[in-house]
mmCIF file of the N, C-alpha and C atoms, coordinates in Angstrom:
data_MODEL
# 
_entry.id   MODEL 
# 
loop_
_atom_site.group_PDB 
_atom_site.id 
_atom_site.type_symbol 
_atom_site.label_atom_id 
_atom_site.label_alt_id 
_atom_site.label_comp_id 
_atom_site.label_asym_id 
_atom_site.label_entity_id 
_atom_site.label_seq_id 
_atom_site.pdbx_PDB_ins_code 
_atom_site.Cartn_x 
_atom_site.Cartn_y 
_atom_site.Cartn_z 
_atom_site.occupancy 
_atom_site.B_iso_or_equiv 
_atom_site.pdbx_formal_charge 
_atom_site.auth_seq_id 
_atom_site.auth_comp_id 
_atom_site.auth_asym_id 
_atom_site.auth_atom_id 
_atom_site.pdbx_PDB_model_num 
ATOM 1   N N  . UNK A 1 1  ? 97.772  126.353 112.535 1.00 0.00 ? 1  UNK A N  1 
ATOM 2   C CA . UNK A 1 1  ? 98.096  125.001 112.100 1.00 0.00 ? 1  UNK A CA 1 
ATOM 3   C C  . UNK A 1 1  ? 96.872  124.385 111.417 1.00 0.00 ? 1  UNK A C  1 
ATOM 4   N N  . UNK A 1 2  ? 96.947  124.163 110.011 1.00 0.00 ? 2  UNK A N  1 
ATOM 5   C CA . UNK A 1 2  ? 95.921  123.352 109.596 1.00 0.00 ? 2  UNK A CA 1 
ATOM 6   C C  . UNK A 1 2  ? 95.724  121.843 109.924 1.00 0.00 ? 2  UNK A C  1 
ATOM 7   N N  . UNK A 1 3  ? 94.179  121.652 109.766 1.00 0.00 ? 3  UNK A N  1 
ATOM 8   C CA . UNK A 1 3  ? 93.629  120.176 110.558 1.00 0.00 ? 3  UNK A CA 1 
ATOM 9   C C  . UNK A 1 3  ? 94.518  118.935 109.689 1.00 0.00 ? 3  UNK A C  1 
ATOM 10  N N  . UNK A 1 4  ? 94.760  119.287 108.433 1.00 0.00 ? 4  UNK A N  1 
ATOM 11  C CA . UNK A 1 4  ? 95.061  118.308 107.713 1.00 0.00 ? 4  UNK A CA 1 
ATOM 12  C C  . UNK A 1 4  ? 96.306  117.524 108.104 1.00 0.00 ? 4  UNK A C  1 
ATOM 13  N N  . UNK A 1 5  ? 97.349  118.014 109.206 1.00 0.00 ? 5  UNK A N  1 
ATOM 14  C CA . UNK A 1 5  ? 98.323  117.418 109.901 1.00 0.00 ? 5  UNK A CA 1 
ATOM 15  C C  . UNK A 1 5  ? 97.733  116.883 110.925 1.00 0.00 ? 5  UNK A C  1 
ATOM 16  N N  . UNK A 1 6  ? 96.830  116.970 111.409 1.00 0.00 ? 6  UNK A N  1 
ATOM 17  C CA . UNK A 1 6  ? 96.942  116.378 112.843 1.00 0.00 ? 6  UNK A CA 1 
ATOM 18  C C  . UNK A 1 6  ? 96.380  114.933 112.277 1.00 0.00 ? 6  UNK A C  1 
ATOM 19  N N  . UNK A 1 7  ? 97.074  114.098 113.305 1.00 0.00 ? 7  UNK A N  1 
ATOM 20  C CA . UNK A 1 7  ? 96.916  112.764 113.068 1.00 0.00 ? 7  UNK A CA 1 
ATOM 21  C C  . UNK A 1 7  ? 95.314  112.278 113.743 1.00 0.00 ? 7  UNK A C  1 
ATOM 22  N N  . UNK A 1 8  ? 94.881  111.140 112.936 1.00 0.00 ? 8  UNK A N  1 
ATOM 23  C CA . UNK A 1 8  ? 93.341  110.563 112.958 1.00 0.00 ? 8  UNK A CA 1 
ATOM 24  C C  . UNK A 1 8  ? 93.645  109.941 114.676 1.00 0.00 ? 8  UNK A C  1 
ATOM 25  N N  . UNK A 1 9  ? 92.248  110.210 115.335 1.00 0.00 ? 9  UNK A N  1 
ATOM 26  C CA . UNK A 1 9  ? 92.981  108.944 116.656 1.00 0.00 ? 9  UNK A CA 1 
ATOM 27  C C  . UNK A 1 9  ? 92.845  107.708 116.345 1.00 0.00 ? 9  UNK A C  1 
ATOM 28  N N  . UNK A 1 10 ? 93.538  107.428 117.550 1.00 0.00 ? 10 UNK A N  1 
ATOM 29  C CA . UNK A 1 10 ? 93.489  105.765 117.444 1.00 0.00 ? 10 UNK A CA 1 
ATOM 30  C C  . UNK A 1 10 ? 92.321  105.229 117.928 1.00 0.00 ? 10 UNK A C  1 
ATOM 31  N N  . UNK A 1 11 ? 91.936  104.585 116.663 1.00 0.00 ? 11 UNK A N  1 
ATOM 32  C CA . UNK A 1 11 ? 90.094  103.978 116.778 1.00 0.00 ? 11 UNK A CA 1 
ATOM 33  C C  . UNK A 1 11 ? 90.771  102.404 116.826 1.00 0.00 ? 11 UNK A C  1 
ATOM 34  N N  . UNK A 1 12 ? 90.957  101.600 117.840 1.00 0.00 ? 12 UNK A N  1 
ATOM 35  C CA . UNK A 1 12 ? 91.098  100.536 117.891 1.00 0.00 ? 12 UNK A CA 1 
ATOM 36  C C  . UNK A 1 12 ? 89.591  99.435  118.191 1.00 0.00 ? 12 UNK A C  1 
ATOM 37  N N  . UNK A 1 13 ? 88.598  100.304 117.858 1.00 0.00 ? 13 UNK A N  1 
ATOM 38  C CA . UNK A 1 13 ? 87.518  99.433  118.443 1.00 0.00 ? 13 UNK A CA 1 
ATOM 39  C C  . UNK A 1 13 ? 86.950  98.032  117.762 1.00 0.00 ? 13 UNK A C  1 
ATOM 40  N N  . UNK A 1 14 ? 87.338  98.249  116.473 1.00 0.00 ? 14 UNK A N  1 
ATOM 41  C CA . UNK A 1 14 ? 87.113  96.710  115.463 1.00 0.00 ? 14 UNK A CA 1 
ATOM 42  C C  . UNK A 1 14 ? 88.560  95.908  115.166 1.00 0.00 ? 14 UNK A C  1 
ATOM 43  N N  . UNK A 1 15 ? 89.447  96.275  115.684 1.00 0.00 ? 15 UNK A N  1 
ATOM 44  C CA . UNK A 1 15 ? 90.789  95.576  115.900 1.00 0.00 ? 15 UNK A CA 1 
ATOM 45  C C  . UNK A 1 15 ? 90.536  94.130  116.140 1.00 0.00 ? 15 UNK A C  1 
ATOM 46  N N  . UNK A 1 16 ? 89.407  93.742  116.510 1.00 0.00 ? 16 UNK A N  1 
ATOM 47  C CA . UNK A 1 16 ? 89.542  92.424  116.587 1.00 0.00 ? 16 UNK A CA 1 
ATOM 48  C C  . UNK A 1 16 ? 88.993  91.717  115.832 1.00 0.00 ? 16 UNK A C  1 
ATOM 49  N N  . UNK A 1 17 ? 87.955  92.175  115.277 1.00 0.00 ? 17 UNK A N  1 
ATOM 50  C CA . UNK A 1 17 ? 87.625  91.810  113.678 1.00 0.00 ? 17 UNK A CA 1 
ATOM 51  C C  . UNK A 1 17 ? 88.381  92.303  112.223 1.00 0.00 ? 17 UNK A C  1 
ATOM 52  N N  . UNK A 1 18 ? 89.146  93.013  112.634 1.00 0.00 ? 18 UNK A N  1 
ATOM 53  C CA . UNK A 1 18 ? 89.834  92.734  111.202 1.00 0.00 ? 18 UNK A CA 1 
ATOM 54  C C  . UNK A 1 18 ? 91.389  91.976  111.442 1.00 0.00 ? 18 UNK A C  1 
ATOM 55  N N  . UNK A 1 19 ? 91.752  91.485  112.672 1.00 0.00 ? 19 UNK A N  1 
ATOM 56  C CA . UNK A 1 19 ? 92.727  90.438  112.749 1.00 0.00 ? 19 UNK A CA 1 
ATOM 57  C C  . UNK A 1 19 ? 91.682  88.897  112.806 1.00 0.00 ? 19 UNK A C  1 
ATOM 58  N N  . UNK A 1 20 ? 90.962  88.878  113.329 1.00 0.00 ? 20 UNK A N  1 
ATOM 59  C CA . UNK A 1 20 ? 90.271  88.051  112.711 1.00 0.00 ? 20 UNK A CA 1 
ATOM 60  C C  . UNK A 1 20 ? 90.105  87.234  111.364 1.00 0.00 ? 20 UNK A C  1 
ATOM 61  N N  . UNK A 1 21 ? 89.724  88.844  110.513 1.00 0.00 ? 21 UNK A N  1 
ATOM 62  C CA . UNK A 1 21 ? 89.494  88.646  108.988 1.00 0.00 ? 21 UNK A CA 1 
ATOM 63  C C  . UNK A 1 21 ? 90.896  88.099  108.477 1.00 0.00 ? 21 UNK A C  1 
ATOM 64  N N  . UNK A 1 22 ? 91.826  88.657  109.163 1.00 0.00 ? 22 UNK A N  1 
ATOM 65  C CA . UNK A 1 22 ? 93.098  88.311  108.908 1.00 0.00 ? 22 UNK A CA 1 
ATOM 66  C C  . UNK A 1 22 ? 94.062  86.831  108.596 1.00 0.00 ? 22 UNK A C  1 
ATOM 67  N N  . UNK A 1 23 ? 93.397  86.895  110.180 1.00 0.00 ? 23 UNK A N  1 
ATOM 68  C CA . UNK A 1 23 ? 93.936  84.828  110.159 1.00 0.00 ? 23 UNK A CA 1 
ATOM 69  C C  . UNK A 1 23 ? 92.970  84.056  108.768 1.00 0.00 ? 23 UNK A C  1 
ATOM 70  N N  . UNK A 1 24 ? 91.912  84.611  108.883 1.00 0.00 ? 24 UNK A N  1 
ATOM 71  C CA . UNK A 1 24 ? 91.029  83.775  108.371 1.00 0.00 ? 24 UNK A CA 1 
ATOM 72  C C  . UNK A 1 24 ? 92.349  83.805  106.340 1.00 0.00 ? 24 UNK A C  1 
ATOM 73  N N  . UNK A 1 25 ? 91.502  84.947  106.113 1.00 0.00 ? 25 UNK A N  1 
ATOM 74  C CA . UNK A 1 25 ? 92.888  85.114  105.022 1.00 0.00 ? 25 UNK A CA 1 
ATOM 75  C C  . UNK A 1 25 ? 94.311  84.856  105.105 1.00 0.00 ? 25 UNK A C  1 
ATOM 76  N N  . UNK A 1 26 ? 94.603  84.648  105.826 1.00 0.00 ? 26 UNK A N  1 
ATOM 77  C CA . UNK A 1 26 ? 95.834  84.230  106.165 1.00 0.00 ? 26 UNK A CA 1 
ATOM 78  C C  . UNK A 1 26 ? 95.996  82.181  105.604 1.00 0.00 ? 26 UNK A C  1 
ATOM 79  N N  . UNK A 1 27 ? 95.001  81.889  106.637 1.00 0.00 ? 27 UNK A N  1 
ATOM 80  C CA . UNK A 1 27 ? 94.231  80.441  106.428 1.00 0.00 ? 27 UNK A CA 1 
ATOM 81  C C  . UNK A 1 27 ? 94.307  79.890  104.843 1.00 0.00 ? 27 UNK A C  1 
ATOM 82  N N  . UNK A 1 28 ? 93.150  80.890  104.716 1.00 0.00 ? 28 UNK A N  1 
ATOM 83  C CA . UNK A 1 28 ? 92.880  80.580  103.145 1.00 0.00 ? 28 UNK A CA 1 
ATOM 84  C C  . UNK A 1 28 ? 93.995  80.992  101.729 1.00 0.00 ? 28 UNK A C  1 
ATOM 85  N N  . UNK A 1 29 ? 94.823  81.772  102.506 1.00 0.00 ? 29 UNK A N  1 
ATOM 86  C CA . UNK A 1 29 ? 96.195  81.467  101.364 1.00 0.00 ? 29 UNK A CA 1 
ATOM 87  C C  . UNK A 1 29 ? 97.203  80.140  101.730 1.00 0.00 ? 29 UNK A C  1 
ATOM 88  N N  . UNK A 1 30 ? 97.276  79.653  102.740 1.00 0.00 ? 30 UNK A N  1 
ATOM 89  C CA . UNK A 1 30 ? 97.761  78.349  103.361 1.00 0.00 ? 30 UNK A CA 1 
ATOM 90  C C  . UNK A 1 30 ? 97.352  77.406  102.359 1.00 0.00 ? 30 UNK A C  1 
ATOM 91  N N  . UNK A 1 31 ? 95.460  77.113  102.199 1.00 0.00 ? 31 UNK A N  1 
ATOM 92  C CA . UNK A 1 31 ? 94.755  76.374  101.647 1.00 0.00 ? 31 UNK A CA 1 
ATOM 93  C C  . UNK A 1 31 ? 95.573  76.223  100.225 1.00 0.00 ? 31 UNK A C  1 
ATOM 94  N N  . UNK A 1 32 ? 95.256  76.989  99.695  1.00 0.00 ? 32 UNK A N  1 
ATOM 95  C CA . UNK A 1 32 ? 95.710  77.572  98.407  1.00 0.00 ? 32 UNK A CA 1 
ATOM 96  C C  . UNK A 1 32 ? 96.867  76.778  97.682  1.00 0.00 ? 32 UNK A C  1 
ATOM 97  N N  . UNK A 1 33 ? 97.688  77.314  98.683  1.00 0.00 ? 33 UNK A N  1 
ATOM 98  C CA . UNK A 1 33 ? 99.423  77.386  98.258  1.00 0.00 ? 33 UNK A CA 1 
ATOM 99  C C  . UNK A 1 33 ? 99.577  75.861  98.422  1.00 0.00 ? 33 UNK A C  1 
ATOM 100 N N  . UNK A 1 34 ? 98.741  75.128  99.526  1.00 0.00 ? 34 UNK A N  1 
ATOM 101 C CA . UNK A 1 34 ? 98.891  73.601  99.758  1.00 0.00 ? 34 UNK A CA 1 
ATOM 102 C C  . UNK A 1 34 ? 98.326  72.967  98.038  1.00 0.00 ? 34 UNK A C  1 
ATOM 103 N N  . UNK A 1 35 ? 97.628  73.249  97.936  1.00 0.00 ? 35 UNK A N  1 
ATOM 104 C CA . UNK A 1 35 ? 96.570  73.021  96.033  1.00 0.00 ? 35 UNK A CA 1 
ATOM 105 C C  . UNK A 1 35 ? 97.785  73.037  95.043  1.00 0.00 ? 35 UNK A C  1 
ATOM 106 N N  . UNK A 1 36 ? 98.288  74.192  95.403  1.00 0.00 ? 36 UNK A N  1 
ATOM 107 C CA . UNK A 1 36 ? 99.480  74.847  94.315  1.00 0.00 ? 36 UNK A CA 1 
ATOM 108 C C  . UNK A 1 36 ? 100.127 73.510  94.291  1.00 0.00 ? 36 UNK A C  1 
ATOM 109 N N  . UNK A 1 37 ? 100.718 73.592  95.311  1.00 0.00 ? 37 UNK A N  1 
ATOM 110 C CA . UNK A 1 37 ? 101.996 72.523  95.633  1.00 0.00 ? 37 UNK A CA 1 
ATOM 111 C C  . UNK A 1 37 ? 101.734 70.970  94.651  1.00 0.00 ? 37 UNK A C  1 
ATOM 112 N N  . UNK A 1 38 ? 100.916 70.507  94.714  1.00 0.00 ? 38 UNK A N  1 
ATOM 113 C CA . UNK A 1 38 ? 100.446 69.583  94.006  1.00 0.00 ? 38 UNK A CA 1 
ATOM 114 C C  . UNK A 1 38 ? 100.905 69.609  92.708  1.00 0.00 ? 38 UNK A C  1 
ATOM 115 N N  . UNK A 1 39 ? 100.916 70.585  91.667  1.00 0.00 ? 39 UNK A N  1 
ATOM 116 C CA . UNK A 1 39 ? 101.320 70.847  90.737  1.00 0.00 ? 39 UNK A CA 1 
ATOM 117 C C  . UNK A 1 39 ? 102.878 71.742  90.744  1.00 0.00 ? 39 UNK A C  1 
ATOM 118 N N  . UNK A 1 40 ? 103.835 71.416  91.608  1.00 0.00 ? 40 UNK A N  1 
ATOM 119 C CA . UNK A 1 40 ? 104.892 72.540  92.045  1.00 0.00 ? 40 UNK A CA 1 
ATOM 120 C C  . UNK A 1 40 ? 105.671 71.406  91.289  1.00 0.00 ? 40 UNK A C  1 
ATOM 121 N N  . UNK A 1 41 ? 106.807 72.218  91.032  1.00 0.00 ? 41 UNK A N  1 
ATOM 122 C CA . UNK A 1 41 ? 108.272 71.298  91.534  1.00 0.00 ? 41 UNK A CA 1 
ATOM 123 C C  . UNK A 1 41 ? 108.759 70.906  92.608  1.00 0.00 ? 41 UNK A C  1 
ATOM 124 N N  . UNK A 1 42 ? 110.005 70.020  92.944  1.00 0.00 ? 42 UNK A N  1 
ATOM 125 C CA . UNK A 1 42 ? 110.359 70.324  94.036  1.00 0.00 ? 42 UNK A CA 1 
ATOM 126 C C  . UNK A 1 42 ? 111.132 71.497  94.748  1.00 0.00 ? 42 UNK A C  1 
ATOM 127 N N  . UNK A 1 43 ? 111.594 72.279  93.905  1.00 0.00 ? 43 UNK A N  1 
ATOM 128 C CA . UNK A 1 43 ? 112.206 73.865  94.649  1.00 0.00 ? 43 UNK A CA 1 
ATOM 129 C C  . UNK A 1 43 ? 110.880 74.645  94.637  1.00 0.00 ? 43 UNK A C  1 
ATOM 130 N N  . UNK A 1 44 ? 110.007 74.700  94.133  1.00 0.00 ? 44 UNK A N  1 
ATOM 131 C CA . UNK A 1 44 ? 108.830 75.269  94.140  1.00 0.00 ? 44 UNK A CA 1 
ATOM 132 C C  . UNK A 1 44 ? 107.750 74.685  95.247  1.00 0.00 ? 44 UNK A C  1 
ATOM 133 N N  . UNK A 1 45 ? 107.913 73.754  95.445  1.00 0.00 ? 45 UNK A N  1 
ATOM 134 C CA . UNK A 1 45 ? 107.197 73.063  97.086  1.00 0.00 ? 45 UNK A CA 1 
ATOM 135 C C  . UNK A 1 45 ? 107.796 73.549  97.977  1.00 0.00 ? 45 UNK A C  1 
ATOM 136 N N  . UNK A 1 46 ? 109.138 73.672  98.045  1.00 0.00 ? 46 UNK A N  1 
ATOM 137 C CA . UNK A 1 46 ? 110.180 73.838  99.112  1.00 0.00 ? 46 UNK A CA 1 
ATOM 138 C C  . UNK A 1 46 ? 109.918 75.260  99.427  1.00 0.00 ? 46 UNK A C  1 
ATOM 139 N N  . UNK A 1 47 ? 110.004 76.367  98.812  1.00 0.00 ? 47 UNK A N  1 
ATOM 140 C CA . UNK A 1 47 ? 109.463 77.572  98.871  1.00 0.00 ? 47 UNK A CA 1 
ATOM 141 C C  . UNK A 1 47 ? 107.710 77.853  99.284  1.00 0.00 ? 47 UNK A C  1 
ATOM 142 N N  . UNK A 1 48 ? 106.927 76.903  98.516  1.00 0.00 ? 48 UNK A N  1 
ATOM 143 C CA . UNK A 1 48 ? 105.579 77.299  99.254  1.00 0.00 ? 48 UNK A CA 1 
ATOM 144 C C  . UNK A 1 48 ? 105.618 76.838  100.760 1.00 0.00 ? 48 UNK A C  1 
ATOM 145 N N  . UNK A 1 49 ? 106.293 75.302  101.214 1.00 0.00 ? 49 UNK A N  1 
ATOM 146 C CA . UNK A 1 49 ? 106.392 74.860  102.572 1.00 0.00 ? 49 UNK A CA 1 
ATOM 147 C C  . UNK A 1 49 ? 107.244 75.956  103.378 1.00 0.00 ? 49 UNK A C  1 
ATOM 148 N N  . UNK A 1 50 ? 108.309 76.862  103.186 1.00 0.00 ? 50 UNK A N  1 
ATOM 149 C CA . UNK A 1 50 ? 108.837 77.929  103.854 1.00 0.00 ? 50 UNK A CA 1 
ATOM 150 C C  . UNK A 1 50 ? 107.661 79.089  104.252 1.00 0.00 ? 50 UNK A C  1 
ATOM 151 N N  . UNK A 1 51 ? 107.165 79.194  102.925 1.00 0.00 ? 51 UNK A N  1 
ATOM 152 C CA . UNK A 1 51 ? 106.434 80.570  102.843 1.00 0.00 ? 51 UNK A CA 1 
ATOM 153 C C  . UNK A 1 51 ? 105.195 80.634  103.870 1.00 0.00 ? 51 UNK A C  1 
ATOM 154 N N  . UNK A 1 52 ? 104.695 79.261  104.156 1.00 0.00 ? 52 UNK A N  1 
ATOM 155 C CA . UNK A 1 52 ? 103.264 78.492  104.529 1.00 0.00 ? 52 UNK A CA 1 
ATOM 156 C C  . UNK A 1 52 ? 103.819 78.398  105.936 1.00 0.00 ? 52 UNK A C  1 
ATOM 157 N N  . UNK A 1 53 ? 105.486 77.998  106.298 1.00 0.00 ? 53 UNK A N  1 
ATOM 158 C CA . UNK A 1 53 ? 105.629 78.129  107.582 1.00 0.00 ? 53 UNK A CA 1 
ATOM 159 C C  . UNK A 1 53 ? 105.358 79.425  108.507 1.00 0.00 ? 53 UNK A C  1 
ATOM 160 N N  . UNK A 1 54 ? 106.009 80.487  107.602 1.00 0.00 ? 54 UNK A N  1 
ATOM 161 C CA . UNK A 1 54 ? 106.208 82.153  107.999 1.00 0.00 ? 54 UNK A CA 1 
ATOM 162 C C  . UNK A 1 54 ? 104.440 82.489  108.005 1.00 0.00 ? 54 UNK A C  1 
ATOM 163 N N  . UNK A 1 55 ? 103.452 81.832  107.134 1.00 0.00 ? 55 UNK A N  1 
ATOM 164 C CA . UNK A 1 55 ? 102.265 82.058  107.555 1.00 0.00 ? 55 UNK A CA 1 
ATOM 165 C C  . UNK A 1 55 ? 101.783 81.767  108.851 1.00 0.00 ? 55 UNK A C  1 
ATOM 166 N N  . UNK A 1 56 ? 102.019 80.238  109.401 1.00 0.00 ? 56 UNK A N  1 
ATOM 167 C CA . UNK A 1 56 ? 101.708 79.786  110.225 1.00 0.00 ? 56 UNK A CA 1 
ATOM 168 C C  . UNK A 1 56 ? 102.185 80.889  111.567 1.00 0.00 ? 56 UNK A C  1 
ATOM 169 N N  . UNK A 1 57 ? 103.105 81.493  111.604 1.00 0.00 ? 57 UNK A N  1 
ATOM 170 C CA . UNK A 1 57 ? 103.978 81.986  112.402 1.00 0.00 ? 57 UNK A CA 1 
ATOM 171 C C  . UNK A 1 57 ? 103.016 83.395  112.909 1.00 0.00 ? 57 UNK A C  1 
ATOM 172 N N  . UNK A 1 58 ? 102.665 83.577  111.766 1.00 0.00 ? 58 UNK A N  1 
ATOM 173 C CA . UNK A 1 58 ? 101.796 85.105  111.420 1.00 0.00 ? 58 UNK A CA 1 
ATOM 174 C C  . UNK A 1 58 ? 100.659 85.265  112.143 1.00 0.00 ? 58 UNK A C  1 
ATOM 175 N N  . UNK A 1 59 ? 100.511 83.926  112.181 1.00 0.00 ? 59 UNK A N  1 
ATOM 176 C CA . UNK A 1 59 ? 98.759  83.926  112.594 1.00 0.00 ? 59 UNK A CA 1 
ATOM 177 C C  . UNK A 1 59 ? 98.799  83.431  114.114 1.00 0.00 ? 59 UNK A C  1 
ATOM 178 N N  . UNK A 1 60 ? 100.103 82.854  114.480 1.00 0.00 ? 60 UNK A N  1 
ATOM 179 C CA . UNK A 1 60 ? 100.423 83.158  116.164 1.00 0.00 ? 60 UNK A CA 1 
ATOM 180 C C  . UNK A 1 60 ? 100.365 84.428  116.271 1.00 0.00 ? 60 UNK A C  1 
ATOM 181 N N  . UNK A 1 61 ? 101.130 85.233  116.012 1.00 0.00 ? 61 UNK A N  1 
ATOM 182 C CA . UNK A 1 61 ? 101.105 86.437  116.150 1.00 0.00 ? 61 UNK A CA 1 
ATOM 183 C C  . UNK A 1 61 ? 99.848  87.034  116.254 1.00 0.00 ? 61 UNK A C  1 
ATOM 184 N N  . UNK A 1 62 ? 99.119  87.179  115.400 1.00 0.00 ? 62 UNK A N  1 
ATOM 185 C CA . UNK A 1 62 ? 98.325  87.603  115.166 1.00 0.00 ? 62 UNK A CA 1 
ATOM 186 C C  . UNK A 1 62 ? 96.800  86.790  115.864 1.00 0.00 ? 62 UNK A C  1 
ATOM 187 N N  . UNK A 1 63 ? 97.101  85.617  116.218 1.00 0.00 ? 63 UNK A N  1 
ATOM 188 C CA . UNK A 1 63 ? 95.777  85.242  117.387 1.00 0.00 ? 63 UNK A CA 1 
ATOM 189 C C  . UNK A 1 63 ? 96.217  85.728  118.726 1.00 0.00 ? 63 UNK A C  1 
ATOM 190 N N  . UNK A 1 64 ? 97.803  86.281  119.441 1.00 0.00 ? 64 UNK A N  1 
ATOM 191 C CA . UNK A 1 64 ? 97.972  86.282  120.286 1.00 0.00 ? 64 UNK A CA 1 
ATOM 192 C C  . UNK A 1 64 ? 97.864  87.746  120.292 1.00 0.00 ? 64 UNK A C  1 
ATOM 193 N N  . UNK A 1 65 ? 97.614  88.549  119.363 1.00 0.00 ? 65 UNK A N  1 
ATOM 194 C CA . UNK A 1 65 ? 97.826  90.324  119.081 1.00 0.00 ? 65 UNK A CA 1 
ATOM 195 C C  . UNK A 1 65 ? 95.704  90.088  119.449 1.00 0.00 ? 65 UNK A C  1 
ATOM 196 N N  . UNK A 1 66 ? 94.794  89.671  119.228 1.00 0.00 ? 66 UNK A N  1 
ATOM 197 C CA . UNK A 1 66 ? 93.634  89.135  119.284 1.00 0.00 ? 66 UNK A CA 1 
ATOM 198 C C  . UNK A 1 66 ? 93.504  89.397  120.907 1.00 0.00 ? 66 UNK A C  1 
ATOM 199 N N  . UNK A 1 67 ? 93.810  88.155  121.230 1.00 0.00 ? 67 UNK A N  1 
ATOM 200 C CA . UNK A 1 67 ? 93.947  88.329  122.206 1.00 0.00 ? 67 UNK A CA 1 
ATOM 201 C C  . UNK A 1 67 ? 94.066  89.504  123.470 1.00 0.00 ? 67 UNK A C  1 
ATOM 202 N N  . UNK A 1 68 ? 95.831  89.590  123.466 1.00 0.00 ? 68 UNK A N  1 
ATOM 203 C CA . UNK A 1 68 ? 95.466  91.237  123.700 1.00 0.00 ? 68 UNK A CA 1 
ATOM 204 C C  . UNK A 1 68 ? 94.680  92.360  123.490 1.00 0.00 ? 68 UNK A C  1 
ATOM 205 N N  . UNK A 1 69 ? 94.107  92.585  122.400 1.00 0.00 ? 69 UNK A N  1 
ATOM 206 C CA . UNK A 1 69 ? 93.375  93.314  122.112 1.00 0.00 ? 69 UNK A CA 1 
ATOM 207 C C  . UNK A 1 69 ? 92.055  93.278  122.505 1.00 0.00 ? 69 UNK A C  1 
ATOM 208 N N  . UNK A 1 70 ? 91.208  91.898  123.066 1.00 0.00 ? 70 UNK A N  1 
ATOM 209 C CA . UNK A 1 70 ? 90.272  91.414  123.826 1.00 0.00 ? 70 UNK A CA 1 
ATOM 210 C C  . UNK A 1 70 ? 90.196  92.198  125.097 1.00 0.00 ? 70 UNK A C  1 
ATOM 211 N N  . UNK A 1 71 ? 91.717  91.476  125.737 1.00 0.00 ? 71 UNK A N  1 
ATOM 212 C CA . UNK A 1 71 ? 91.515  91.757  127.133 1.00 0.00 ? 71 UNK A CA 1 
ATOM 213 C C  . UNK A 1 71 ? 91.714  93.385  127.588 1.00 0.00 ? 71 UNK A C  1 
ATOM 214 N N  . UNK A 1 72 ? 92.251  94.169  126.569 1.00 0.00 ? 72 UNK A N  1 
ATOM 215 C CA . UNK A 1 72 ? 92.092  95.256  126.746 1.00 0.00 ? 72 UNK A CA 1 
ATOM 216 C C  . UNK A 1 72 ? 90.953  96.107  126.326 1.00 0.00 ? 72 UNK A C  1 
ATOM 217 N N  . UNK A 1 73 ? 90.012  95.574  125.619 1.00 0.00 ? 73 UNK A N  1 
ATOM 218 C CA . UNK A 1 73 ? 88.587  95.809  125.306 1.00 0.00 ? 73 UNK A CA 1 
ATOM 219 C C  . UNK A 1 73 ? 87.732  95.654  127.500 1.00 0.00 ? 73 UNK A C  1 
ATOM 220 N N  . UNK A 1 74 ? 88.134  94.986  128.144 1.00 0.00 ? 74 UNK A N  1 
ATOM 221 C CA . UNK A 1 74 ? 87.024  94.470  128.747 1.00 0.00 ? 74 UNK A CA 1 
ATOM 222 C C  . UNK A 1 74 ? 87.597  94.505  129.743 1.00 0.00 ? 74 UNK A C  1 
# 
């Protein structure tokens, strides 16, 4: 069996810095899309305020995936 199938392990050890990096980007497209909006229409606000919600949503997720990933560090 060649090496090239076997799967990489699971290196979860910076998992919490790149969900980190995540929210943070996550954040800063929020910022953004709020700027946008200013210059939107109104079906075009209505869509960034949806899109900006499903962000918000993301980054629960993803502070509470943090989290876990903490307490299973320690």
């Amino acid at each position: 069996m060649s090496d090239r199938y076997q799967p990489k392990p699971d290196d979860r050890s910076d998992n919490v810095e790149k969900l980190q990096e995540m929210v943070q980007d996550t954040i800063q497209n929020i910022e953004k899309a709020q700027e946008t909006m200013q210059f939107s229409s109104g079906e075009e606000k209505e869509a960034i305020k949806e899109k900006n919600k499903r962000r918000e949503q993301a980054i629960e997720g993803m502070r509470q995936e943090i989290k876990d990933e903490y307490e299973n560090q320690h």
